[in-house]
N, CA, C and O of each residue as an XYZ file, in Angstrom:
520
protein
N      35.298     56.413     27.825
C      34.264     55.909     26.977
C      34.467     54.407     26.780
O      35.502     53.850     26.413
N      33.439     53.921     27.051
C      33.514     52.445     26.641
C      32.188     51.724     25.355
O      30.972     51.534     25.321
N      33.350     51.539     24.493
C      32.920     51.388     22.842
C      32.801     49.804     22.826
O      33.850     49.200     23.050
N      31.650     49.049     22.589
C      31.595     47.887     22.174
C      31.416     47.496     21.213
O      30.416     47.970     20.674
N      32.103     46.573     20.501
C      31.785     46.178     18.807
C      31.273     45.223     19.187
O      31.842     44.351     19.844
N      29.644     45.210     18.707
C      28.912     43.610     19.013
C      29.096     43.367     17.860
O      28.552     44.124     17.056
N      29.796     42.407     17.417
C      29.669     41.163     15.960
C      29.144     39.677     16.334
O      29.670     38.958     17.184
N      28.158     39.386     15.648
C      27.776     38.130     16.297
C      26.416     38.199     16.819
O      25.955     39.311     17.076
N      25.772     37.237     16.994
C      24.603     36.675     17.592
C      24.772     36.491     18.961
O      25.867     36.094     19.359
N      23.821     36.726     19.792
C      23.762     36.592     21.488
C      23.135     34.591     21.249
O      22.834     34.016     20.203
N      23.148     34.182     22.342
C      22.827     33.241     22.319
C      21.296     32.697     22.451
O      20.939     31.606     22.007
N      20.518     33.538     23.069
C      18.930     33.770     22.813
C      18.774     34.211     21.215
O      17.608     34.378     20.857
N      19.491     34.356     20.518
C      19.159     34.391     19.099
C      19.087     33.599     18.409
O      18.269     33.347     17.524
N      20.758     32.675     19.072
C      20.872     31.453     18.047
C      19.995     30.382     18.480
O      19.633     29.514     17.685
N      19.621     30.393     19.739
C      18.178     29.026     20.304
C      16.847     29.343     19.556
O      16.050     28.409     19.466
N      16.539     30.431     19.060
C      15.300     30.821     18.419
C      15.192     30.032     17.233
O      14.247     29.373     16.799
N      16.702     30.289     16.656
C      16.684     30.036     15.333
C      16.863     28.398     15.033
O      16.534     27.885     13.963
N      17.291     27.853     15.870
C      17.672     26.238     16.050
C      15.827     26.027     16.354
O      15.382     25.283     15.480
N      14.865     26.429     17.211
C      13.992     26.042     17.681
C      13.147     25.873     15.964
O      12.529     24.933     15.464
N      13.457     27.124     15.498
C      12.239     27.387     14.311
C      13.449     26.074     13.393
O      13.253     24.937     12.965
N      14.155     26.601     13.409
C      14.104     25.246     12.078
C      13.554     23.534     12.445
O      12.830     22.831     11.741
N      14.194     23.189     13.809
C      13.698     21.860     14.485
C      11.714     22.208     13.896
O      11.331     21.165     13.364
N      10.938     22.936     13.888
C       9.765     23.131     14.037
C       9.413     22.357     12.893
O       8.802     21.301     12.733
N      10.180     23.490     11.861
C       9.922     23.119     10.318
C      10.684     21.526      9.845
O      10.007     21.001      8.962
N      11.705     20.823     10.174
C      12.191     20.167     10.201
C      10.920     19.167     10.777
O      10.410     18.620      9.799
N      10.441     18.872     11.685
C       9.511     17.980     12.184
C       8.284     18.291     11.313
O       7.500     17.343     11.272
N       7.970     19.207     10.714
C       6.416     19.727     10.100
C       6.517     18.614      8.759
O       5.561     18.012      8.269
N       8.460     18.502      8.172
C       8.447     18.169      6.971
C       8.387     16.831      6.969
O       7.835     16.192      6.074
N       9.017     16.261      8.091
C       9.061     14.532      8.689
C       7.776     14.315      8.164
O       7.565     13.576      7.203
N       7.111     14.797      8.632
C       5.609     14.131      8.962
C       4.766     14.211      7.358
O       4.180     13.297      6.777
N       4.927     15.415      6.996
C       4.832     15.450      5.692
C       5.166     13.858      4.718
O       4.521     12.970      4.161
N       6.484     14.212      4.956
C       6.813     12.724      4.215
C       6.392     11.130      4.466
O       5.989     10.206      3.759
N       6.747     11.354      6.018
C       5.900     10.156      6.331
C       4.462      9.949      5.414
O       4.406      9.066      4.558
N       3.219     10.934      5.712
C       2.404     10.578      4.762
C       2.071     10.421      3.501
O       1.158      9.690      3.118
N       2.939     11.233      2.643
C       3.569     10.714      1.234
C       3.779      9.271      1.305
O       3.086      8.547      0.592
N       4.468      8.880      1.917
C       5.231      7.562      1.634
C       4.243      6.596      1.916
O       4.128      5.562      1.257
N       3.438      6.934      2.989
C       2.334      5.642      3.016
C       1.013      5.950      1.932
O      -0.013      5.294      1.755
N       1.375      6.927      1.439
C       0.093      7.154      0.062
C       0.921      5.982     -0.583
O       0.453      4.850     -0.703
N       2.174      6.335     -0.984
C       2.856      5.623     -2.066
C       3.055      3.995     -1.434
O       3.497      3.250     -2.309
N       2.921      3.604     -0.681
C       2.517      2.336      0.162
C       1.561      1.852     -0.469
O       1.594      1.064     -1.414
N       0.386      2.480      0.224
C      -1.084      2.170     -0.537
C      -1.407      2.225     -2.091
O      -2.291      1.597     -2.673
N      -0.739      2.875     -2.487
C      -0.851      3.040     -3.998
C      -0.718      1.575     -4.770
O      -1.526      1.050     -5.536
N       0.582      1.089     -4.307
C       1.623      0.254     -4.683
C       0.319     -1.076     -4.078
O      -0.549     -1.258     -4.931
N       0.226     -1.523     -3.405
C      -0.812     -2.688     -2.353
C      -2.009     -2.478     -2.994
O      -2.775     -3.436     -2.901
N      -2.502     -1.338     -3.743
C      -3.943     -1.493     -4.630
C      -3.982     -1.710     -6.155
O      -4.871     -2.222     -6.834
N      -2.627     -1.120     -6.572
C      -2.109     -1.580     -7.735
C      -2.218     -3.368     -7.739
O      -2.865     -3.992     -8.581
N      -1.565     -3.896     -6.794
C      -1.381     -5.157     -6.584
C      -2.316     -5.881     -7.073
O      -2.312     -6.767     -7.928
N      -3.653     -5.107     -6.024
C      -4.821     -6.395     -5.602
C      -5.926     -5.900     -7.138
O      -6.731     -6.769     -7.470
N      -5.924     -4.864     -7.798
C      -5.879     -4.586     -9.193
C      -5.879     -5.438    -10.177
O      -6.841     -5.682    -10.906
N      -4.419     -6.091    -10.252
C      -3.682     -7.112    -11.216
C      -4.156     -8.362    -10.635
O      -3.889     -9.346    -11.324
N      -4.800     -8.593     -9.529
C      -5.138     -9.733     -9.167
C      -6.564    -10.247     -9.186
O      -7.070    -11.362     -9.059
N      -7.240     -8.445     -9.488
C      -8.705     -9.155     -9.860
C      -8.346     -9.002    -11.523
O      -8.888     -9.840    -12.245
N      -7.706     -8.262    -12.000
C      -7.559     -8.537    -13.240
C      -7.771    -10.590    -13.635
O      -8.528    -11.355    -14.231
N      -6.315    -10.606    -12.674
C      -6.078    -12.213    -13.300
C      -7.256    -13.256    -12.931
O      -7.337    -14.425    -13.309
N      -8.343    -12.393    -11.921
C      -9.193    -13.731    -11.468
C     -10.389    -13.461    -13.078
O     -10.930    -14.412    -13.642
N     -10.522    -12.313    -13.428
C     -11.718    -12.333    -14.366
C     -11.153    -13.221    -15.583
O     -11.950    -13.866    -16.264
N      -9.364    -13.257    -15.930
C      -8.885    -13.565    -17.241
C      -9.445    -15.397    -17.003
O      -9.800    -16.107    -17.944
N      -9.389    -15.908    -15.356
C      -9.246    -17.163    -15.287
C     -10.614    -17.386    -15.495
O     -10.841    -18.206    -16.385
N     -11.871    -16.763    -14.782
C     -12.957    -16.937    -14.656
C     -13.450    -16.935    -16.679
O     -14.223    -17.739    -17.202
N     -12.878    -16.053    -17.230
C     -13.228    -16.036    -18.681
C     -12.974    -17.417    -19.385
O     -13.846    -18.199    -19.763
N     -11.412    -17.589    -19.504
C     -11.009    -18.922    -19.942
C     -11.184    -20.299    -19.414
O     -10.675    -21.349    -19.806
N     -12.221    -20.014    -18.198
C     -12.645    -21.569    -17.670
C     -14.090    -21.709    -17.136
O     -14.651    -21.939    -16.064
N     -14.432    -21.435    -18.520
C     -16.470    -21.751    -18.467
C     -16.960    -20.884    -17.493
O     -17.873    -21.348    -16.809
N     -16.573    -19.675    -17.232
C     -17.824    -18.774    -16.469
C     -17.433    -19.386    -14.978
O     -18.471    -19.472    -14.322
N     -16.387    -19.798    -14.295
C     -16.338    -20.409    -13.206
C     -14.680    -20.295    -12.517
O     -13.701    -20.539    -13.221
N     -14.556    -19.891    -11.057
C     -13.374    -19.595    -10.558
C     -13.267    -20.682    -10.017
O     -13.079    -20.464     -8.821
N     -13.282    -22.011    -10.270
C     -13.338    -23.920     -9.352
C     -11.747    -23.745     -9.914
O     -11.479    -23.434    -11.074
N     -10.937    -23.959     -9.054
C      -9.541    -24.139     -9.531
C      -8.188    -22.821     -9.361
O      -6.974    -22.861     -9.161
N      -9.178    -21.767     -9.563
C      -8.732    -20.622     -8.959
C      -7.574    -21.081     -8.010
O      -7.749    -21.967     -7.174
N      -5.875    -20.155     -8.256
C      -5.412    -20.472     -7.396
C      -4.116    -19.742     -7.004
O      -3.599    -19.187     -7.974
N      -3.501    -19.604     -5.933
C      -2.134    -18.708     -6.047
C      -1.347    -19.062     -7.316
O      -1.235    -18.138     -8.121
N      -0.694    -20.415     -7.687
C      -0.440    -20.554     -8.840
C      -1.112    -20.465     -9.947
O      -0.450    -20.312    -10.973
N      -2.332    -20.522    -10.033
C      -2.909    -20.329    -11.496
C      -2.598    -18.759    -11.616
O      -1.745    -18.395    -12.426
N      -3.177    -17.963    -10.939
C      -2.743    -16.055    -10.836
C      -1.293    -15.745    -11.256
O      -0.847    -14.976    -12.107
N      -0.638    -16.675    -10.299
C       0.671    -15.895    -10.777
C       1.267    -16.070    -12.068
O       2.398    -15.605    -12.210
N       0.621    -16.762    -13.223
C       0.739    -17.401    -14.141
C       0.217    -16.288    -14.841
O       0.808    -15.779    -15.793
N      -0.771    -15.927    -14.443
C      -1.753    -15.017    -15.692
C      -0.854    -13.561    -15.227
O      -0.685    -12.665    -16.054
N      -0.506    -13.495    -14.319
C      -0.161    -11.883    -13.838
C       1.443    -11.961    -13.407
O       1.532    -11.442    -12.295
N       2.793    -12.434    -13.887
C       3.826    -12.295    -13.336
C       4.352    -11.114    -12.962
O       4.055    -10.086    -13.570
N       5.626    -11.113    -11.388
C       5.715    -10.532    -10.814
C       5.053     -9.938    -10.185
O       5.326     -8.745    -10.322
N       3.963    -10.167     -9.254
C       3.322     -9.851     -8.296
C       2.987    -11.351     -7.892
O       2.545    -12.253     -8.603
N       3.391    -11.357     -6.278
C       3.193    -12.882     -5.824
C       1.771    -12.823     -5.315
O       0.996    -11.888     -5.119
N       1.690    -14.083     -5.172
C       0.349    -15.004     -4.935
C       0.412    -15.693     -3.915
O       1.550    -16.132     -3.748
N      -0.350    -16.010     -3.100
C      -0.697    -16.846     -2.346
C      -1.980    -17.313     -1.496
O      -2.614    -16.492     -0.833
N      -2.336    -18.700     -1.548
C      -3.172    -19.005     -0.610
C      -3.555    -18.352      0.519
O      -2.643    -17.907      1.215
N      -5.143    -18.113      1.024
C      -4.712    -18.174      2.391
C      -5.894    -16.956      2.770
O      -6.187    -16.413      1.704
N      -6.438    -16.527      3.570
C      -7.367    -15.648      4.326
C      -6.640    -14.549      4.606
O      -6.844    -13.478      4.034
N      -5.593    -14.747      5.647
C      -4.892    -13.558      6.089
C      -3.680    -12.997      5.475
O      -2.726    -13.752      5.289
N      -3.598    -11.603      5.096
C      -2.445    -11.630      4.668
C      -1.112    -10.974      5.835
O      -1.167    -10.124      6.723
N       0.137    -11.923      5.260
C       1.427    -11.737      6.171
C       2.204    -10.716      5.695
O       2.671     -9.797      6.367
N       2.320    -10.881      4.630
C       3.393    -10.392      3.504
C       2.945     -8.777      2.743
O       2.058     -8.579      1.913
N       3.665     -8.017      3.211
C       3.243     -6.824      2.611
C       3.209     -6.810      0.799
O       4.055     -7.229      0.009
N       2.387     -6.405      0.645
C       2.306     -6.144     -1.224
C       2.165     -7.786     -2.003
O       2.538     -8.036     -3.149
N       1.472     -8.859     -0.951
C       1.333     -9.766     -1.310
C       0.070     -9.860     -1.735
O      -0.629     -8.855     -1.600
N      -0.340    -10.698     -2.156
C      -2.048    -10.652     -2.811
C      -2.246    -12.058     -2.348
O      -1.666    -13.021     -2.849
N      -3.240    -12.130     -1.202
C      -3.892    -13.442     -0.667
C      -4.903    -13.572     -1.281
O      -5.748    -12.680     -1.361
N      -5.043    -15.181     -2.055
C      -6.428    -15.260     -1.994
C      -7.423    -16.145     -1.332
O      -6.965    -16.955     -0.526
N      -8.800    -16.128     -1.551
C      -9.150    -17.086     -0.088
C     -11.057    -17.038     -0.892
O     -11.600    -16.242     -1.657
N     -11.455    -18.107     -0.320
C     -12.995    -17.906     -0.266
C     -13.546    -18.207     -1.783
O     -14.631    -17.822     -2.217
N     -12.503    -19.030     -2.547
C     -12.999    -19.370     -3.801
C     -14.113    -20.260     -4.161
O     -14.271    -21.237     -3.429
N     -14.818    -20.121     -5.032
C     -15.833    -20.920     -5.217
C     -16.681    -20.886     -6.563
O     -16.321    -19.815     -7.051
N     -17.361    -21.300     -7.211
C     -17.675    -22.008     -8.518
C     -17.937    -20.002     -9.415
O     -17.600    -19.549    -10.509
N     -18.857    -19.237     -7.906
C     -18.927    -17.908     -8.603
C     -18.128    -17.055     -7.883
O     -18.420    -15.882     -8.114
N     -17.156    -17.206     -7.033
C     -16.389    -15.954     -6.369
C     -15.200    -16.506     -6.015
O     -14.704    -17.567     -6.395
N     -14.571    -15.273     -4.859
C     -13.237    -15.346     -4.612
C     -13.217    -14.152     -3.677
O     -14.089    -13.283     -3.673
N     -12.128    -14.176     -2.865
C     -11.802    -13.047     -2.113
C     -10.135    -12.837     -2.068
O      -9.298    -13.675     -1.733
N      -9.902    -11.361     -2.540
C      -8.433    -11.168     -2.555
C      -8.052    -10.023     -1.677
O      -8.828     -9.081     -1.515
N      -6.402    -10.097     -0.871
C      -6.919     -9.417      0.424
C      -4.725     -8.616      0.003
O      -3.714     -9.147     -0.455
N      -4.879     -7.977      0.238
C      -3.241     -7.426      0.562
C      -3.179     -6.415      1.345
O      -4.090     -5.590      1.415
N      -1.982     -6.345      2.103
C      -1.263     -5.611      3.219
C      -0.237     -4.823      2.495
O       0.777     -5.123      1.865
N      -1.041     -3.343      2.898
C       0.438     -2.703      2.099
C       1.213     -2.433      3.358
O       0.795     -2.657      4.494
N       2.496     -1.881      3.013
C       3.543     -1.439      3.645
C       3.195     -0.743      5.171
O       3.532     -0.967      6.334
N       2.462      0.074      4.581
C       1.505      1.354      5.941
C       0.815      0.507      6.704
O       0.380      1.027      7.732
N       0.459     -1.114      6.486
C      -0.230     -1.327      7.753
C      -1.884     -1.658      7.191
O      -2.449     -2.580      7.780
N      -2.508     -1.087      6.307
C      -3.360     -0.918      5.327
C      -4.200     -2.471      4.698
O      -3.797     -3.024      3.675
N      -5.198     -2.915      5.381
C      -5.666     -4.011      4.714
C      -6.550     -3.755      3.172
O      -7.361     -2.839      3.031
N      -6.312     -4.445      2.429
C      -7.447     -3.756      1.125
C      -7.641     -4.860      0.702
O      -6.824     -5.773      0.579
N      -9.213     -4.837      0.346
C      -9.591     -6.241     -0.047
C     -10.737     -6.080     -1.226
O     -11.428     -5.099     -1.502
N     -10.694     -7.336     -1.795
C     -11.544     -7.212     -3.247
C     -12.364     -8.759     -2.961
O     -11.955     -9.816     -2.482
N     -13.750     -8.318     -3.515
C     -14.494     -9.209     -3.720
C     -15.084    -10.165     -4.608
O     -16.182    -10.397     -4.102
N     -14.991    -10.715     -5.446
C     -15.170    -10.815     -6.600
C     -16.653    -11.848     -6.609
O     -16.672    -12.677     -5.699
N     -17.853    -11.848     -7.550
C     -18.919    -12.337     -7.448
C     -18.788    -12.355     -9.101
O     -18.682    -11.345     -9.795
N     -18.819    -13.699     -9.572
C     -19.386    -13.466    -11.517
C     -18.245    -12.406    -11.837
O     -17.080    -12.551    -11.467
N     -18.697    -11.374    -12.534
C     -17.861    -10.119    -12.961
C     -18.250     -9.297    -12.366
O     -17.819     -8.217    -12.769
N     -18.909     -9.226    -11.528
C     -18.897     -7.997    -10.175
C     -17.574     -7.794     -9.305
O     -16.919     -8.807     -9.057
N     -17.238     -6.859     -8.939
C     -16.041     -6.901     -7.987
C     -16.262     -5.595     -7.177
O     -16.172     -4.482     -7.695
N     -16.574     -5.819     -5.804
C     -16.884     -4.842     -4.859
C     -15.172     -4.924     -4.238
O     -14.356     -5.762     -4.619
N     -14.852     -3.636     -3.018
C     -13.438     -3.719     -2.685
C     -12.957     -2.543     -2.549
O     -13.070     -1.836     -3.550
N     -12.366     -2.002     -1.493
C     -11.665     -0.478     -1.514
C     -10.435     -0.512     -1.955
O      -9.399     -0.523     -1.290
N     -10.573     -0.530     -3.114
C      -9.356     -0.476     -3.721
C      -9.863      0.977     -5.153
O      -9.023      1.360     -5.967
C-alpha cells in the first residue's frame, strides 16, 4: 500500500492565489491613484477660490475697479497661497493671474494631476470651472 500524506499546497494553487491578489492589488493602485488626483484638484480649486476671493476684496476697496490688480497686491489680501503674474501657469497649486483690466481679470492654476482650472472675473461676475 502506498499512503500519501499531502500537507501543503501544489503549486498551481499557490500561482492562483498570487495571480488573484496581484489582480486586487492593481484594482486598488488605481483606485488610489484617482483619489489622490480628486484630492489634487480639490486642493488647485480651493486655491483659485481664495484668489477670486482676493480679486473681489481688491476690486471692492479700490473704486469698483481691478487697475492695479496684482500678484503682490493678492498675496497680501490672501496669505499663503502664492501669486503670480503671468498667462500660463508653471507651478502646480500656483494661482496665475493675467488679463487684468479696469473691469476684469483672469486667474488660471495647475493642480498636481495635470488639471488646468481657470476663473474669470467680469465686475462681480465670475464664470470658471472651479
Amino acid at each position: 500500500m502506498n499512503i500519501r500524506n499531502e500537507a501543503g499546497y501544489t503549486l498551481l494553487e499557490l500561482m492562483v492565489v498570487i495571480l488573484i491578489v496581484g489582480i486586487l492589488v492593481s484594482l486598488a493602485m488605481v483606485t488610489y491613484a484617482g483619489v489622490q488626483n480628486n484630492g489634487y484638484d480639490t486642493e488647485a480649486k480651493a486655491n483659485l477660490h481664495n484668489g477670486v476671493t482676493a480679486a473681489k476684496a481688491y476690486f471692492t476697496t479700490n473704486e469698483s475697479s481691478f487697475v492695479g490688480l496684482d500678484a503682490a497686491t493678492m498675496s497680501i489680501e490672501v496669505p499663503g497661497i502664492n501669486f503670480r503674474d503671468g498667462a500660463t501657469p508653471g507651478d502646480a497649486n500656483t494661482v496665475y493671474l493675467s488679463g487684468v483690466s479696469a473691469s476684469g481679470y483672469t486667474l488660471r492654476v495647475l493642480s498636481q494631476s495635470g488639471t488646468i482650472f481657470t476663473a474669470v472675473g467680469q465686475q462681480l461676475s465670475v464664470t470658471g470651472d472651479f
